[in-house]
C-alpha positions as CSV (number, residue, x, y, z in Angstrom):
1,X,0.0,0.0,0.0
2,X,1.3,3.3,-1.2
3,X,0.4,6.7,1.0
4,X,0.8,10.0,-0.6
5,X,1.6,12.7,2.1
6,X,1.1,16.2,0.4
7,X,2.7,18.5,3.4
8,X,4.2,22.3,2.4
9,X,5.6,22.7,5.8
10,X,7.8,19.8,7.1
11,X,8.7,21.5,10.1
12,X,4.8,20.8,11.4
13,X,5.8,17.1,10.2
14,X,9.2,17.0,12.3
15,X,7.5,18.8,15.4
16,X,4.5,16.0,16.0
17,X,6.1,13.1,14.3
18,X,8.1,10.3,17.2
19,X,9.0,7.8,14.5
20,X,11.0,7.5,11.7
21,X,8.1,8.8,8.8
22,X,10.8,9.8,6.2
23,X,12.3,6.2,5.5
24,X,8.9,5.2,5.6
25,X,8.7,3.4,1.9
26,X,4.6,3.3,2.0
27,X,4.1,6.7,2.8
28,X,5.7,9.2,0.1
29,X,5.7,12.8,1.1
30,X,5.5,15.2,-1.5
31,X,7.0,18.3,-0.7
32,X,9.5,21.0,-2.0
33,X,9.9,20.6,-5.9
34,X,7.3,18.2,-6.0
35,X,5.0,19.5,-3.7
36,X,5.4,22.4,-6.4
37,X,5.3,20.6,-9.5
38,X,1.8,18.7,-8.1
39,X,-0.1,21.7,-6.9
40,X,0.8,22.9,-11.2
41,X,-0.4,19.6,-12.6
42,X,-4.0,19.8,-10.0
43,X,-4.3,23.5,-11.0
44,X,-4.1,22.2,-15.2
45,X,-6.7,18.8,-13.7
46,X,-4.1,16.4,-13.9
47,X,-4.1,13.7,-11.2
48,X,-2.1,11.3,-12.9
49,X,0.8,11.4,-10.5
50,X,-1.7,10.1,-8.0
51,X,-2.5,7.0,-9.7
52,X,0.8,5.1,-7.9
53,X,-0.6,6.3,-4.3
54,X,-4.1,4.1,-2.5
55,X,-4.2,6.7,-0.2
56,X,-3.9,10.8,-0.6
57,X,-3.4,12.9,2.7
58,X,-2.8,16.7,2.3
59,X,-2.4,19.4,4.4
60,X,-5.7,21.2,3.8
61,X,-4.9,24.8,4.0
62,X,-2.0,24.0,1.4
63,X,-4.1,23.6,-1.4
64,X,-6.6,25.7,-3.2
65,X,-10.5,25.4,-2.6
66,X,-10.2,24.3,-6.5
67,X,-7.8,21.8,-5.8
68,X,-9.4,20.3,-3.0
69,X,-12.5,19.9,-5.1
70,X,-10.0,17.9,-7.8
71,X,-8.5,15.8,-5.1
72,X,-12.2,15.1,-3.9
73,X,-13.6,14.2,-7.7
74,X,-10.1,12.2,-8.4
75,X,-10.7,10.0,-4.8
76,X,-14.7,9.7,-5.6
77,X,-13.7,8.3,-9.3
78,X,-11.3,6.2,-7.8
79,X,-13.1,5.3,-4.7
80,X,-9.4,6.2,-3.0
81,X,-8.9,6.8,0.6
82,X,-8.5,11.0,1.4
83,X,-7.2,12.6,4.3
84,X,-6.9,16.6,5.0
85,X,-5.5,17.4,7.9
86,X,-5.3,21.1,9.6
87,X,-4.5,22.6,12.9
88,X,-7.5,24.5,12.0
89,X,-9.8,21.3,12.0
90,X,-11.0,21.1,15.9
91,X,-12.8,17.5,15.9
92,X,-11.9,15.0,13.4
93,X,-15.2,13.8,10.9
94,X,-15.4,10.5,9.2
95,X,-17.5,9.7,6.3
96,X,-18.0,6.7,4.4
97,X,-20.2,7.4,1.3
98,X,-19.1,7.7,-2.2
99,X,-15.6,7.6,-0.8
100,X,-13.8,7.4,2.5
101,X,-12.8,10.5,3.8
102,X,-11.5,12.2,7.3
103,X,-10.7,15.6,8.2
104,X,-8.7,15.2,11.0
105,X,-6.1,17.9,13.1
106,X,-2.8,17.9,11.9
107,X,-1.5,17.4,15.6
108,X,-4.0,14.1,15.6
109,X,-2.9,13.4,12.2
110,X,1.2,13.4,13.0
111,X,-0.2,11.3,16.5
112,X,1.3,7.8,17.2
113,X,-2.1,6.7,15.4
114,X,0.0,7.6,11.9
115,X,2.5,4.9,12.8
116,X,-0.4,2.5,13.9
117,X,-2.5,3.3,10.6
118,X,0.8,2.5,8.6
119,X,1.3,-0.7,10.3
120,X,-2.3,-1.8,9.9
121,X,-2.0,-0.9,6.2
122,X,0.7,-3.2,5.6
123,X,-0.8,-5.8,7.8
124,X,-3.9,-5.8,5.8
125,X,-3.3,-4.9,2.6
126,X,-6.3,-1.8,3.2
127,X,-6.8,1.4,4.3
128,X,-8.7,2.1,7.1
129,X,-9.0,5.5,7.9
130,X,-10.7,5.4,11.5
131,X,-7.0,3.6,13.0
132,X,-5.6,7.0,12.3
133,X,-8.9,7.9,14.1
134,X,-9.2,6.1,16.9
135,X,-6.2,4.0,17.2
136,X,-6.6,1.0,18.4
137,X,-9.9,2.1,19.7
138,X,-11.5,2.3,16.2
139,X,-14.1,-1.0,16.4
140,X,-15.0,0.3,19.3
141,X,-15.9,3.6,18.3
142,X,-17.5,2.2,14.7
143,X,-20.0,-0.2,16.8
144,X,-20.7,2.4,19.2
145,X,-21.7,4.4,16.5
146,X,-23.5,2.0,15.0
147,X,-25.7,1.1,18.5
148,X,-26.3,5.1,18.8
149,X,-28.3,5.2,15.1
150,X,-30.1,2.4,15.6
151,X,-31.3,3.4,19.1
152,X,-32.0,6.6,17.3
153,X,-34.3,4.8,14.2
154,X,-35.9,2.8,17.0
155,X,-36.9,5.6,18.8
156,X,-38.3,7.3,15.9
157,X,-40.4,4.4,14.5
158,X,-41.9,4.0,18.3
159,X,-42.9,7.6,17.9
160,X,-44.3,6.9,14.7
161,X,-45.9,3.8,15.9
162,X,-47.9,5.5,18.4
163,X,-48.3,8.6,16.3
164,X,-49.0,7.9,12.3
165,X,-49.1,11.5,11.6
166,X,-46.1,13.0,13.3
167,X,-43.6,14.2,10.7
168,X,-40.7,11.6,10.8
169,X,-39.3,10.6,7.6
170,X,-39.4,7.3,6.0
171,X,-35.5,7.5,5.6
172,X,-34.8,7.9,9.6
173,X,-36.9,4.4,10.1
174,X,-35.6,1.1,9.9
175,X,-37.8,-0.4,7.3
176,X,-35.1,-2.6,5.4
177,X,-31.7,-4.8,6.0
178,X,-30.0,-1.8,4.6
179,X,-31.3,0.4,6.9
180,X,-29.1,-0.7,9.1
181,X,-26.4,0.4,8.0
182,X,-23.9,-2.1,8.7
183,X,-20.1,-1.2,7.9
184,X,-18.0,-3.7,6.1
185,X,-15.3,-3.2,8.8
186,X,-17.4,-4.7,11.2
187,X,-19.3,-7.2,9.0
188,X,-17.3,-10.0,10.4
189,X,-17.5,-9.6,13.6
190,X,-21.4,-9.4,13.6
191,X,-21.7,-12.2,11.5
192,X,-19.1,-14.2,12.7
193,X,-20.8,-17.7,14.1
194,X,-23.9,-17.2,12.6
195,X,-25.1,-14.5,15.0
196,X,-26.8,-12.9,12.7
197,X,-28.9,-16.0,11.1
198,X,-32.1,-14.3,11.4
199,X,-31.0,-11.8,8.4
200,X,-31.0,-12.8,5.2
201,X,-28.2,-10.7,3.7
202,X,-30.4,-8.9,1.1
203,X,-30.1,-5.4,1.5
204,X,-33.7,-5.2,0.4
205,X,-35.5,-7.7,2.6
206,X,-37.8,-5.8,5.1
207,X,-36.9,-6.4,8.6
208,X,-39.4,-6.6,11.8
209,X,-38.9,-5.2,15.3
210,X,-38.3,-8.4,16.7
211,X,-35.2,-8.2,14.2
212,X,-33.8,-5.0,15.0
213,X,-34.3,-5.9,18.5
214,X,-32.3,-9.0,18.2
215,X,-29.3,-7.2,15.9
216,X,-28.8,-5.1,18.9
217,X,-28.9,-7.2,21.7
218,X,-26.0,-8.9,18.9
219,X,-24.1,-5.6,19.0
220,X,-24.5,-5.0,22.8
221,X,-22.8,-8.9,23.2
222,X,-20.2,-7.6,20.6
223,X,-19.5,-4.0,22.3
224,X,-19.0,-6.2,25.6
225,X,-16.2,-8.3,24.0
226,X,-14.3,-5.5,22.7
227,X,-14.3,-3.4,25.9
């Protein structure tokens, strides 16, 4: 796995970073000349210098709001991990839609968590972005996460249970197996042993509240184990 490290001020790198980042050989940082010659080649649309890397990370306040927009089209094509990091960022956000994608501070992002997600990169043969997250913390935090929604959905379909006309949207229920939202990080996990037998695995099927009920009782079990 090949990480591209766009960073216009190594002395922010070489202030947060304990370990030994520059003889890294997954992680490439672009910066200098070729931090230079890249920003040219994103402000004339070219990303093919990219295509080597799995992963792009850039200091956010380096680039342009035009290039950011280029780096987030290239990733969403390419379905490639992004990263921007920026001391201005005060809470790092995670999503997982179109592509994967964290803004995180740059004081989080040069953490001991780099040299974790590096290590778990290698291991795996896969990005994950919520190591350099969370650390080693990150299941945890992904099923917690998980638990929170669906206590959220199940609160608003009681509501709208015993209240048809209050205004709660179709897409905030749990109507489907898709509904609930089940990240492939954790798919294992849930359906390791056949705890989850009373799914079916289409994304489609409609569930029932005996169902949901039983999924998290499964994820409670689960968020016991890994505490």
């Amino acid at each position: 796995m090949k990480i591209a490290l766009i960073e216009d001020r190594l002395e922010r790198l070489e202030r947060f970073v304990d370990f030994d980042l520059y003889n890294c050989r997954e992680v490439e940082i672009i910066s200098g000349t070729e931090f230079d010659l890249l920003i040219n080649d994103l402000s004339n649309n070219n990303t093919d210098k990219l295509n080597q890397f799995d992963c792009i990370s850039s200091h956010r306040s380096a680039l342009s709001n035009t290039n950011r927009d280029i780096l987030k089209k290239y990733c969403k094509i390419n379905k490639k991990p992004l990263i921007f990091f920026s001391g201005g960022i005060s809470s790092s956000v995670y999503k997982n839609e179109d592509f994967t994608f964290l803004h995180i501070n740059s004081r989080e992002f040069y953490s001991n968590n780099l040299k974790l997600f590096i290590e778990d990169n290698i291991k795996k043969g896969s990005v994950n972005l919520l190591v350099l997250q969370f650390g080693n913390r990150w299941k945890l935090s992904l099923l917690l996460s998980l638990r929170n929604k669906i206590a959220i959905a199940q609160n608003k379909q009681n509501l709208k249970i015993q209240n048809p006309d209050i205004d709660i949207s179709e897409n905030e229920l749990i109507k489907r197996e898709r509904d609930l939202q089940i990240n492939t990080l954790v798919n294992t996990d849930l359906f390791d042993a056949n705890k989850m037998t009373f799914l079916t695995g289409n994304e489609y099927e409609t569930v029932t509240t005996e169902q949901i009920d039983k999924f998290s009782s499964v994820l409670n079990h689960l968020i016991n184990d890994v505490i």
